[in-house]
C-alpha positions in Angstrom: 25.5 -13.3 -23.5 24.7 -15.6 -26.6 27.0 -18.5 -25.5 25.6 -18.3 -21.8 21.9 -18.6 -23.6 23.1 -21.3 -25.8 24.5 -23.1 -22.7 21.4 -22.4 -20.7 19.2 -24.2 -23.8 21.6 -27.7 -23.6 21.5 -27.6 -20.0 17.6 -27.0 -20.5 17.1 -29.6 -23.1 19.3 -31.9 -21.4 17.8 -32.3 -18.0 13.6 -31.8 -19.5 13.6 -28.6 -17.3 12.3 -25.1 -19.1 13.8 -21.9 -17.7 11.7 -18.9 -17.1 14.9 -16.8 -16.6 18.4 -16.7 -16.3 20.3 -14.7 -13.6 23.6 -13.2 -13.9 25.5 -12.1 -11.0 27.9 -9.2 -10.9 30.0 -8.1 -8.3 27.9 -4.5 -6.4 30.3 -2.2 -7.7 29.9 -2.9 -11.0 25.8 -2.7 -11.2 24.0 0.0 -9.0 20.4 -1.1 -10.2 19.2 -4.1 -11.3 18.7 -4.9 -14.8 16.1 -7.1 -17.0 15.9 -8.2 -20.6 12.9 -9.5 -21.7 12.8 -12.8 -23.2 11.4 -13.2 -26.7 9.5 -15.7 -28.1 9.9 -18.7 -26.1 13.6 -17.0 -25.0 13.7 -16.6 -21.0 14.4 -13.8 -19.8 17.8 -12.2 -18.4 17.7 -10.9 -15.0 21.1 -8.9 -14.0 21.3 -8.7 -10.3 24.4 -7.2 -8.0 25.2 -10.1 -5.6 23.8 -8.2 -2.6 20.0 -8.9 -4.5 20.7 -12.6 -4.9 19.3 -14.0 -1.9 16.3 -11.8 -2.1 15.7 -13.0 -5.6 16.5 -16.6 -4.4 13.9 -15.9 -1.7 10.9 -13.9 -3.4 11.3 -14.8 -7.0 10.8 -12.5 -9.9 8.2 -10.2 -9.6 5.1 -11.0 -11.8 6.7 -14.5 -12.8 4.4 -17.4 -11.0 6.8 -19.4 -8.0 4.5 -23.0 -8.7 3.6 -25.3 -5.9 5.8 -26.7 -2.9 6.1 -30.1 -4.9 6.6 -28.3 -7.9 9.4 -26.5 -6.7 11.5 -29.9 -4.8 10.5 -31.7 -8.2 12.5 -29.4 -10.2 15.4 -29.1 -7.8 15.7 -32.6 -7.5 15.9 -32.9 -11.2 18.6 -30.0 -11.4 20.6 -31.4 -8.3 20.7 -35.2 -10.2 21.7 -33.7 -13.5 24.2 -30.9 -12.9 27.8 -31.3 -12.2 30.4 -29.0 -11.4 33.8 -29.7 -13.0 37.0 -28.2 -11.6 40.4 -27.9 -13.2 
C-alpha cells in the first residue's frame, strides 16, 4: 500500500493535480463491503471498493467529499488524460 501511495504522490506532483483519494479495486469475491482508510495530514484517503461499486463511485463520488464544478472536473481530466501513459510489455 506504501509503494502505491508513493506512486500516487509522483504521479500527483508530476502532473500539478492533488488527489482527494485513491481507489483500489478488488475482484467481488474477495471484498464483501466496502472499505475506507482515512487519509492523514495532507495524505488522501484510500477507498477499497469490489469492482461491482466502481461505476457507482465513478458516477456519485465519495460521499461527504465535494465533486467541484463541470469545468472543474473536464480541467482536471484533461490534465490527467495529457500526462498519463500506459506502458505495456
Amino acid at each position: 500500500m506504501h509503494e502505491f501511495e508513493d506512486a500516487a504522490r509522483a504521479l500527483s506532483r508530476a502532473l500539478g493535480v492533488r488527489f482527494t483519494a485513491l481507489v483500489v479495486v478488488l475482484p467481488d469475491d474477495a471484498l464483501s463491503e466496502p472499505l475506507g482508510i482515512p487519509g492523514r495530514g495532507r495524505r488522501p484517503s484510500v477507498v477499497i471498493i469490489p469492482r461491482s461499486r466502481l461505476v457507482g463511485l465513478l458516477r456519485d463520488g465519495l460521499p461527504g467529499m465535494d465533486r467541484g464544478s463541470f469545468e472543474k472536473v473536464f480541467e482536471l481530466r484533461s490534465r490527467l488524460q495529457d500526462g498519463i501513459r500506459f506502458v505495456t510489455d
